[in-house]
C-alpha positions as CSV (number, residue, x, y, z in Angstrom):
1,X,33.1,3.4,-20.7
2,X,29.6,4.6,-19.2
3,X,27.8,2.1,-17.3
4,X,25.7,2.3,-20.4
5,X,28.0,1.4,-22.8
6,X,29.4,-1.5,-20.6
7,X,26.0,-2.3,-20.6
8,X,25.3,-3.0,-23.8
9,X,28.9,-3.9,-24.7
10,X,28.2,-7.8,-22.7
11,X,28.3,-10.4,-25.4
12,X,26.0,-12.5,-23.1
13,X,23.3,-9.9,-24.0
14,X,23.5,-9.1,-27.7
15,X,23.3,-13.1,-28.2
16,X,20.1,-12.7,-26.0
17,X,18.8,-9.4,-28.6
18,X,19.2,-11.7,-31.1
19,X,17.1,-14.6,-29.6
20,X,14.7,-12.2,-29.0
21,X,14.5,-11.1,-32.6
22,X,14.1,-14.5,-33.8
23,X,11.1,-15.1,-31.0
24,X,9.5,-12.2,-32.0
25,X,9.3,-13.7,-36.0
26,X,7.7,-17.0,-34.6
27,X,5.8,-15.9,-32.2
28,X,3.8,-13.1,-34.6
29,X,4.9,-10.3,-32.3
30,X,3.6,-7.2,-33.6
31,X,4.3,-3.9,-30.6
32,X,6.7,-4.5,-27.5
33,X,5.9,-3.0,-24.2
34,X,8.8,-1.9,-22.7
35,X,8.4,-1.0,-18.6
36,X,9.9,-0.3,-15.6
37,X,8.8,0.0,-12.2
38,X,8.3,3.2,-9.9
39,X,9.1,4.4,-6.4
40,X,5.4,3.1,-5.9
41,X,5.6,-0.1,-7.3
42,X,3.1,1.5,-10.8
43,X,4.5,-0.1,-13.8
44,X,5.7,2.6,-16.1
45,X,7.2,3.0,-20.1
46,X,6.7,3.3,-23.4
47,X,5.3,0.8,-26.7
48,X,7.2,-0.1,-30.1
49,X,6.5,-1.5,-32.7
50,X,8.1,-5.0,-32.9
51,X,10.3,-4.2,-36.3
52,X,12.2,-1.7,-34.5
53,X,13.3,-4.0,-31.4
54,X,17.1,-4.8,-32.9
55,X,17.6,-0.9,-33.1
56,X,15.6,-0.2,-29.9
57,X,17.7,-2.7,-27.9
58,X,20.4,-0.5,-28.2
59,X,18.8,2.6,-28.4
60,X,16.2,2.0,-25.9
61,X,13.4,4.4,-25.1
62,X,13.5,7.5,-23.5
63,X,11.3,9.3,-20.7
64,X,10.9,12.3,-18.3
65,X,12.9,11.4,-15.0
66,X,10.1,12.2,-13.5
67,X,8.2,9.0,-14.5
68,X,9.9,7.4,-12.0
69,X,7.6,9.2,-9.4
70,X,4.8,8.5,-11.4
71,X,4.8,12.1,-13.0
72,X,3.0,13.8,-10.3
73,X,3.1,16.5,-8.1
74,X,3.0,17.6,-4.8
75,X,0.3,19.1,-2.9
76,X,2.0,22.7,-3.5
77,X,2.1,22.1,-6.7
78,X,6.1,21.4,-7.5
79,X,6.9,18.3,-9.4
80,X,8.0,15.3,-7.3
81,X,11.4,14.2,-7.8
82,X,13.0,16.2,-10.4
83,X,12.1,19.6,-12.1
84,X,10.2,19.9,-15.1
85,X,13.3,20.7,-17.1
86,X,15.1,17.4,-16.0
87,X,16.7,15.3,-18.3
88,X,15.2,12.2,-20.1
89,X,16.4,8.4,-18.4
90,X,17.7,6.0,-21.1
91,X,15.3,2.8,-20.5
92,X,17.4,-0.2,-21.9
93,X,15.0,-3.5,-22.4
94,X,16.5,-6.8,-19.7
95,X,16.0,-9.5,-23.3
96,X,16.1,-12.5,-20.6
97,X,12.2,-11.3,-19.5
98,X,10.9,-10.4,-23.1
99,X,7.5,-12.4,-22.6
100,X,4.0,-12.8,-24.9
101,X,0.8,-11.1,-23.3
102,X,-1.2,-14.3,-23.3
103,X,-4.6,-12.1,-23.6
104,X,-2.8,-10.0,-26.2
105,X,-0.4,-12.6,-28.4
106,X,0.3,-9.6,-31.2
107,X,2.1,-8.1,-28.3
108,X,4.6,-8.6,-25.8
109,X,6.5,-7.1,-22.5
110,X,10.2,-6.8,-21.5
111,X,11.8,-5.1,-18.4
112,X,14.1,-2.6,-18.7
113,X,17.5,-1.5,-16.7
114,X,17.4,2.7,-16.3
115,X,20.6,5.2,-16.9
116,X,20.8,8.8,-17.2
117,X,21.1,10.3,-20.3
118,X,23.6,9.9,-22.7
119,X,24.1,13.4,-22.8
120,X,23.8,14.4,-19.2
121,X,26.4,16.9,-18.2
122,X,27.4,15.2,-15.2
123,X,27.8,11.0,-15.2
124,X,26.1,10.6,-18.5
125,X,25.0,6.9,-19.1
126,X,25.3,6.4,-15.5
127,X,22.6,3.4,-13.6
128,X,20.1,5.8,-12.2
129,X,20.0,5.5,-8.8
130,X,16.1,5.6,-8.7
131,X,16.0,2.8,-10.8
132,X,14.7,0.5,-7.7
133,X,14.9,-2.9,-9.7
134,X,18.3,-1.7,-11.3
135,X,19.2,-1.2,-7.6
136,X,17.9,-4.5,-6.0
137,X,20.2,-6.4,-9.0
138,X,23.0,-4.2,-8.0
139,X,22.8,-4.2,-4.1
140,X,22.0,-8.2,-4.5
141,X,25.2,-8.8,-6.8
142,X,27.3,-7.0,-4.2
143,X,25.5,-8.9,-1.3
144,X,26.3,-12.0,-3.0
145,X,30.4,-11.0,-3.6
146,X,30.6,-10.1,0.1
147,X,28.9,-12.7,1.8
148,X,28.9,-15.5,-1.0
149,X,25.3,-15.8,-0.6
150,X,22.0,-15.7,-2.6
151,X,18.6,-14.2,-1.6
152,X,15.4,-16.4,-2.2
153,X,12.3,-14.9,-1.6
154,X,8.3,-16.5,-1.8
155,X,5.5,-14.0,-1.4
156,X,1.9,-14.3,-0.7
157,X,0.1,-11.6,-1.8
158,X,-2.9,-11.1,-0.9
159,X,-5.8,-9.3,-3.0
160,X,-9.4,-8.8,-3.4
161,X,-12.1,-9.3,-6.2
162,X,-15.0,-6.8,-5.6
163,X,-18.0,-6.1,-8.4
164,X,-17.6,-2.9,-10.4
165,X,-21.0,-0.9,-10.3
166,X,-22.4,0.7,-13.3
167,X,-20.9,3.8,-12.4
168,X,-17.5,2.2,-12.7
169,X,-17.0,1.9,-8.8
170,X,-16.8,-0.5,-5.6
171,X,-20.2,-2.4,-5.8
172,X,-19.4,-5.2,-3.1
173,X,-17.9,-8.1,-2.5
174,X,-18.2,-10.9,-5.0
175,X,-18.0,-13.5,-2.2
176,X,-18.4,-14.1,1.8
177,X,-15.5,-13.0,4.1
178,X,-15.0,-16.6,5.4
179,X,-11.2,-18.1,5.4
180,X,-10.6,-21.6,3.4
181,X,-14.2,-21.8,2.3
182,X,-14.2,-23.7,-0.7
183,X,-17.6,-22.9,-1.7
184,X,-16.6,-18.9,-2.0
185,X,-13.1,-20.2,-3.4
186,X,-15.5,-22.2,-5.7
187,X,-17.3,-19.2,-6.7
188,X,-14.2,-16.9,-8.1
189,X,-12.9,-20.4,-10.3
190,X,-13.7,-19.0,-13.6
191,X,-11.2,-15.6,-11.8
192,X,-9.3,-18.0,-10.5
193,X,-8.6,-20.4,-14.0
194,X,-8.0,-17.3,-16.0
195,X,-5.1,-15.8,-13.7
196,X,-4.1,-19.4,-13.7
197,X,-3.5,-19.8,-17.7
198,X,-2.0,-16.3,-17.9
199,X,0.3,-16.9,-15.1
200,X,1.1,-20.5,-16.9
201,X,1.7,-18.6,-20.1
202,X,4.3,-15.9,-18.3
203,X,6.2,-18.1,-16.3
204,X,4.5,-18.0,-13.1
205,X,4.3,-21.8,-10.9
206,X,1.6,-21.0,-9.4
207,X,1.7,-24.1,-6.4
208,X,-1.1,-23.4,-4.2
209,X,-3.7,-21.2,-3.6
210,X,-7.3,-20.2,-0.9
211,X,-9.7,-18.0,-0.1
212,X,-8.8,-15.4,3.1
213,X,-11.4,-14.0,5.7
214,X,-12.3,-10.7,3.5
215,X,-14.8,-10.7,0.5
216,X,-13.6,-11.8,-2.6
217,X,-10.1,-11.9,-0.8
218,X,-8.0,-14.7,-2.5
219,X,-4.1,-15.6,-2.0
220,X,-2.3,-17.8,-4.8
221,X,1.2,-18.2,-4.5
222,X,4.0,-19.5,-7.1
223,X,7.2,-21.0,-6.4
224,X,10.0,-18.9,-4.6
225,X,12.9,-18.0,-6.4
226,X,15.6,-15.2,-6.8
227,X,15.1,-12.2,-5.3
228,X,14.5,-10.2,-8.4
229,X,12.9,-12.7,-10.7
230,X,10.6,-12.9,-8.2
231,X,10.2,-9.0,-7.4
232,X,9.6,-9.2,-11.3
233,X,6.7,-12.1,-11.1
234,X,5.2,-10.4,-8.5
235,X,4.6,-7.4,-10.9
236,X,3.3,-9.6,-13.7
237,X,0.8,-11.5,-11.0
238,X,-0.6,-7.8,-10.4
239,X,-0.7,-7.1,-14.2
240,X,-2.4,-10.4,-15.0
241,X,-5.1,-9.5,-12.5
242,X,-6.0,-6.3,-13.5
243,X,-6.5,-7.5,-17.0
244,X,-8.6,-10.4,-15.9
245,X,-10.6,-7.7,-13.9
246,X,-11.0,-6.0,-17.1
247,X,-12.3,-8.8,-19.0
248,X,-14.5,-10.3,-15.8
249,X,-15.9,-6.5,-15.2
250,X,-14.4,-6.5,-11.7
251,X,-11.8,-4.8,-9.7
252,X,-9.1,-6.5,-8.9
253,X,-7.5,-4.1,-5.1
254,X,-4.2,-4.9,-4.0
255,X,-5.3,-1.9,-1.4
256,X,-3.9,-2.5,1.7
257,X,-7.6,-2.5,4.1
258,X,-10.3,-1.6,2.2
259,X,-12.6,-2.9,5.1
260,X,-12.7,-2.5,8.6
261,X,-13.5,-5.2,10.9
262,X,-11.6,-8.1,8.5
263,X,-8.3,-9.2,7.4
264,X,-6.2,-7.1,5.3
265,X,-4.2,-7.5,2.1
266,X,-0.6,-8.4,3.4
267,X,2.0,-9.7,0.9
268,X,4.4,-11.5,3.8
269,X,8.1,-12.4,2.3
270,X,9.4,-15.9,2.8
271,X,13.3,-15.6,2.7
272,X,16.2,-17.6,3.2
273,X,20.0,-17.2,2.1
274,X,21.5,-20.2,-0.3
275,X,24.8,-21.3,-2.0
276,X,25.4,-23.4,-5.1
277,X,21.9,-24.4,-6.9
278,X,20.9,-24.8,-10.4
279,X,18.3,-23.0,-12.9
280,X,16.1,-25.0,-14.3
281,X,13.4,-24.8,-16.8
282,X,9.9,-25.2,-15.1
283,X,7.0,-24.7,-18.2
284,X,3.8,-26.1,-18.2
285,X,3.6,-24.8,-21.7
286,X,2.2,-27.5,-24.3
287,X,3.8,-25.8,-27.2
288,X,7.0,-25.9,-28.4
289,X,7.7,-22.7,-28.6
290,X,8.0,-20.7,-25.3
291,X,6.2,-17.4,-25.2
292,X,8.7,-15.6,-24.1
293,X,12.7,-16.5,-23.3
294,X,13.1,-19.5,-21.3
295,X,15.0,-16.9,-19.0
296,X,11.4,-16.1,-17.9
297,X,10.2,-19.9,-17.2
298,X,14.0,-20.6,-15.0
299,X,14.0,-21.2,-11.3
300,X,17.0,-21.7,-9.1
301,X,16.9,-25.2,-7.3
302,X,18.6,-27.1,-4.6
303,X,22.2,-25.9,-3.4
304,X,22.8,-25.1,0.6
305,X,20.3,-23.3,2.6
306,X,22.2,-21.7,5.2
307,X,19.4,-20.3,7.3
308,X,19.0,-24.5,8.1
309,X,20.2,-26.3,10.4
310,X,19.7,-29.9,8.6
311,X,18.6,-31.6,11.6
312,X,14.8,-30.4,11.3
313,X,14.7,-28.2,13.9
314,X,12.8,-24.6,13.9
315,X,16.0,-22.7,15.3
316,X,17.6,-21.2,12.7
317,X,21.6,-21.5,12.0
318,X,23.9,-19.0,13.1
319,X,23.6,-17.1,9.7
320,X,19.6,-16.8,10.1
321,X,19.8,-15.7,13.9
322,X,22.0,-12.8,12.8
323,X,20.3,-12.0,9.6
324,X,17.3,-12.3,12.4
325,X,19.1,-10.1,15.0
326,X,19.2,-7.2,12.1
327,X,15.8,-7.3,11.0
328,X,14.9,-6.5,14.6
329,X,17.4,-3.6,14.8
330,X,15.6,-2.0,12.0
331,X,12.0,-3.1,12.0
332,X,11.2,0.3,12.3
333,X,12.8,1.9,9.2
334,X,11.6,-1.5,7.3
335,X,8.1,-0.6,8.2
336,X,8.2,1.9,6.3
337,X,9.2,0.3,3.3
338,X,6.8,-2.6,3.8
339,X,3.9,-0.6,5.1
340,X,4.3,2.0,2.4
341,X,1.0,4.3,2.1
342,X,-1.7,5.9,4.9
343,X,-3.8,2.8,4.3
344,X,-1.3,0.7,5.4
345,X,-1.7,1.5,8.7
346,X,-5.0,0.9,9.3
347,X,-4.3,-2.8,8.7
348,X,-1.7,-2.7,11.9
349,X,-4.7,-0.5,14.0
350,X,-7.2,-2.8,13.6
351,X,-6.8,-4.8,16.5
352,X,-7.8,-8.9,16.3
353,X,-6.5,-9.4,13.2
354,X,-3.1,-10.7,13.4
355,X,-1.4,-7.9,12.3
356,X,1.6,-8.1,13.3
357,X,2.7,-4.6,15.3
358,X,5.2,-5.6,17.7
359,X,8.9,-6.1,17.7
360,X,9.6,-9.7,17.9
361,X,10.3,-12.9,17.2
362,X,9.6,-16.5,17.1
363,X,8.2,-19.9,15.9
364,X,5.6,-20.1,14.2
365,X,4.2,-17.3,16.0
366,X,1.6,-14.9,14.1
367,X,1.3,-12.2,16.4
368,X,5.0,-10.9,16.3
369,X,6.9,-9.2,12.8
370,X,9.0,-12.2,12.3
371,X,7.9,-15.7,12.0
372,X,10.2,-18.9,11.4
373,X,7.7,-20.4,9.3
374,X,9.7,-23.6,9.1
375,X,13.0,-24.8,9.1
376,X,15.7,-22.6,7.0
377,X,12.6,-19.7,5.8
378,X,11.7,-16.7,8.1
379,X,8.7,-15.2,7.1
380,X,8.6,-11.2,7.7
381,X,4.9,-10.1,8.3
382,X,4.7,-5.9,8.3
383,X,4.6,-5.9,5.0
384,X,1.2,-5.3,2.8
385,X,0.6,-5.9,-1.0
386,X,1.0,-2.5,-1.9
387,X,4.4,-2.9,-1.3
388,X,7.2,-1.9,-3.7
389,X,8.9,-5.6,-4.1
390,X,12.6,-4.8,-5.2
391,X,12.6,-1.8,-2.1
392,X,11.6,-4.2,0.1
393,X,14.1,-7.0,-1.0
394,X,16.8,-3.9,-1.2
395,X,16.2,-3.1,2.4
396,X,16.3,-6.4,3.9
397,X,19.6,-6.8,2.6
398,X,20.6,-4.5,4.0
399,X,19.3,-5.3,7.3
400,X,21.0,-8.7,6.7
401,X,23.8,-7.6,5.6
402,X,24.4,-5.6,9.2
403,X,23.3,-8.3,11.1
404,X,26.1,-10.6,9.6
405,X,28.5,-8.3,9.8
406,X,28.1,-7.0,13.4
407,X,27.0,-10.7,14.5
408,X,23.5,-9.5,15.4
409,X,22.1,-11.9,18.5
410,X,17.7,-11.8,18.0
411,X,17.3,-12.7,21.3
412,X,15.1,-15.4,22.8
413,X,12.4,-16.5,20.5
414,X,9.0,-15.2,22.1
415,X,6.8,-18.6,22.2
416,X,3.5,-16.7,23.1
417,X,0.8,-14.8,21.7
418,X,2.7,-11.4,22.2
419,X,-0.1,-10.1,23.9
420,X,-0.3,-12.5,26.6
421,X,3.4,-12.2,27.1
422,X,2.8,-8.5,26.9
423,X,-0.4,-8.9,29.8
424,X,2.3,-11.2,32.0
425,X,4.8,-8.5,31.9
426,X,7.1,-8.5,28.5
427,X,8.5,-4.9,27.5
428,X,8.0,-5.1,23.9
429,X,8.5,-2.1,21.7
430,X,5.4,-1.3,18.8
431,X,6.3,-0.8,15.4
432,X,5.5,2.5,13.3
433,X,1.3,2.9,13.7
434,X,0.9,5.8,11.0
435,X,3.2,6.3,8.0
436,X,4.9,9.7,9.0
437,X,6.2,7.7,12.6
438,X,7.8,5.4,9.9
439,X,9.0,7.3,7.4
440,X,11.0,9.4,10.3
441,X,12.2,6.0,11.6
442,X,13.5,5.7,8.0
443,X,15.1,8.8,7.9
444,X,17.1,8.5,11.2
445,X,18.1,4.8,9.7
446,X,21.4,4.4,8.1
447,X,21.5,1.6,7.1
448,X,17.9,1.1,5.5
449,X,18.5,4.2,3.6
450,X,21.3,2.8,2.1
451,X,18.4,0.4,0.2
452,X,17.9,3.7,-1.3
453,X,21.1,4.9,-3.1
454,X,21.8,8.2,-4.4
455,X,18.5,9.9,-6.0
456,X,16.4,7.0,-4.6
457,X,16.0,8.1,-1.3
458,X,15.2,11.9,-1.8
459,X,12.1,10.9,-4.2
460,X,10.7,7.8,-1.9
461,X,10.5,11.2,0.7
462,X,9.1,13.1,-1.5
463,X,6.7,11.3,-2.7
464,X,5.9,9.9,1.0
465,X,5.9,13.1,3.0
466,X,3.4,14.6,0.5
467,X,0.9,11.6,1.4
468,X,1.2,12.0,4.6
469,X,0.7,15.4,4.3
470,X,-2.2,15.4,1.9
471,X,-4.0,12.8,4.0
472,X,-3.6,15.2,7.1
473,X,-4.8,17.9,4.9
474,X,-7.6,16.4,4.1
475,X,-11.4,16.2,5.9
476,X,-13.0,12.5,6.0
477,X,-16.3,10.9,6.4
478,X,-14.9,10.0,10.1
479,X,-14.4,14.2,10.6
480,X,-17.9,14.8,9.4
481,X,-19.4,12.2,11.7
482,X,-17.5,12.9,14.7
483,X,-17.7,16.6,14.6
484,X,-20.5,17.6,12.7
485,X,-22.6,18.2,15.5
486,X,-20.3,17.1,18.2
487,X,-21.6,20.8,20.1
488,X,-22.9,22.5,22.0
């Protein structure tokens, strides 16, 4: 059997379908959004009408392959990652993350797993290898057979509210660029309240939030889970924002720096590696009937952290020092995967900002690319919010994965501000400071290119080496004002 047809073959998931179907009659469900996730991290797919879901669940919906790379092309004009003539992926809907659009209830969203096509000539009904949230479940399930552990990841991604002018474009900020001021977090509540009750409504626990030194920059986070659930809520946060923005008459940026001279968007990744645990149901729903499978509302808890030592101290165990120890062996492929666009870059080049540009380690220490943020959780820090979530949790483990294997040693945790251990004498390598330095980091990188399996890798290239080149191609407002009349 195809990959497809073991696919749809599990009884696990045609007892799900059927849920589904029944949801969809009590909830009023009327069209079904069915999406997947590109190489960017752009949500992608198709809309049916609701009657057709038992068929379509099968069936699922098809698309160019090229929608994967956003259906673009390159700057000389050849489609990126796969010709015009390409075949059409099979998008089959995940029924465990069929969820109710909270500003929409006539409709709803599922995720979808991606194959080729059933009538490919070569490995019809095959995964799709640039599928990147097919791949993270894959390269997480074989993780977890190897090593006998789970990945649990918390984000914090950060984002900006600025007012949309008449003609439709940046008009400002809509607050003050001044961190934990409650005033200008009072300011965005009526923002804030509405991505609050959608997040509610999807299954987002949202646990804490503040306002960050840039205007209208704001940072709410939600309880860490599973690696892909919460590559998959990360995706939903960003889609509940833009449709607040919509309503509100704002934009909602996840850009990495759109302003010089204050903090960026980062999106840093709290991880740690468990055994054991248990899901449970965490709703803050009032009515009785979910909106959406209670597969949605589940989070993993409890179980054996093994990054922790259980005595309270900051040191990690032996299993977090290696995972550690091959982080820092690859920081400069990961860069590229975490610091994925031209703007990225000018977040680690403005200086002053913690940005975290060198290669290091330590407690609680903001200046370096990995943080133990507390006992059993390493925070990694090069990583913005445009990032591409189930690459980035892909790649680092990966980078895990080495470090366990080979027994990775970190080194000694670096204590100082990395700069004044730099000034008293500390040989510290930089990361990647533009995207092309990264992306040929990533290419002479093993290992992190495995995160990229198969078709993956050559369109994350192409797609990247045509930024690259486009922005080099391309005159700014900084060319005009430097050289404009820079002579005689």
């Amino acid at each position: 059997m195809t990959d497809l047809q073991t696919y749809l073959a599990d009884p696990a998931r045609r007892e799900a379908v059927a849920r589904v179907n029944e949801k969809i009659a009590r909830l009023g469900i009327d069209y079904v959004v069915y999406q997947f996730i590109s190489v960017t991290g752009r949500v992608m797919g198709k809309g049916v009408p609701a009657a057709h879901w038992s068929s379509t669940a099968d069936k699922g919906v098809q698309l160019w392959y090229g929608s994967v790379a956003d259906v673009c092309a390159d700057r000389r004009g050849d489609y990126i990652g796969y010709s015009a003539n390409a075949a059409e992926l099979v998008a089959i809907p995940d029924p465990e993350t069929f969820c109710q659009l909270p500003w929409n209830p006539r409709w709803a969203r599922v995720y979808c797993t991606l194959f080729r096509n059933r009538d490919e000539p070569e490995n019809p009904g095959a995964f799709l290898s640039s599928d990147c949230r097919g791949n993270l479940r894959r390269i997480h399930q074989d993780f977890q057979q190897r090593h006998g552990l789970q990945l649990r990841m918390g984000l914090e991604p950060e984002m900006m509210w600025l007012k949309r002018g008449a003609d439709g474009g940046y008009a400002g900020g809509t607050t003050r660029p001044n961190a934990y001021h409650i005033e200008q977090f009072q300011q965005l509540a009526p923002v804030i309240q509405k991505v609050m009750d959608y997040a509610r409504r999807m299954g987002l626990d949202v646990i804490q939030g503040d306002h960050e030194d840039a205007p209208g920059q704001l940072e709410l986070n939600f309880t860490f889970d599973d690696a892909l659930r919460t590559a998959d809520r990360i995706i939903t946060y960003r889609q509940i924002c833009a449709q607040v923005a919509r309503e509100e008459g704002l934009i909602a940026t996840f850009m990495s720096k759109p302003f010089m001279g204050v903090s960026a968007n980062g999106c840093h990744h709290n991880v740690s590696l468990w055994s054991g645990g248990e899901d449970r149901l965490v709703s803050r729903i009032d009515d009785t009937e979910l909106p959406g499978m209670a597969e949605s509302f589940t989070y993993r808890y409890g179980g054996e952290n093994h990054f922790d030592r259980g005595t309270g101290e900051w040191m990690p165990a032996q299993t977090g020092l290696h995972c550690i120890g091959g982080m820092m062996r690859h920081l400069p492929a990961l860069t590229a995967i975490g610091a994925s666009t031209v703007n990225s870059y000018r977040r680690l080049n403005d200086l002053g900002f913690w940005a975290p540009v060198y290669a290091d380690w330590g407690y609680q220490n903001r200046t370096v690319a990995v943080r133990v943020s507390a006992p059993g959780r390493l925070e990694y820090r090069a990583v913005d919010s445009m990032v591409n979530p189930y690459l980035m949790a892909s790649a680092l483990l990966r980078a895990f994965d080495h470090g366990l294997n080979e027994q990775l040693s970190p080194g000694e945790p670096e204590q100082r501000n990395i700069y004044e251990a730099i000034g008293a004498g500390k040989a510290v390598a930089k990361l990647p400071m533009t995207l092309g330095c990264a992306l040929d980091a990533l290419d002479g990188d093993e290992v992190i290119r495995s995160a990229l399996p198969g078709d993956m890798y050559r369109v994350f290239m192409h797609l990247k080496r045509d930024e690259w080149e486009r922005f080099n191609a391309t005159v700014t407002e900084w060319d005009f004002q430097r050289y404009l009349e820079y002579l005689p």
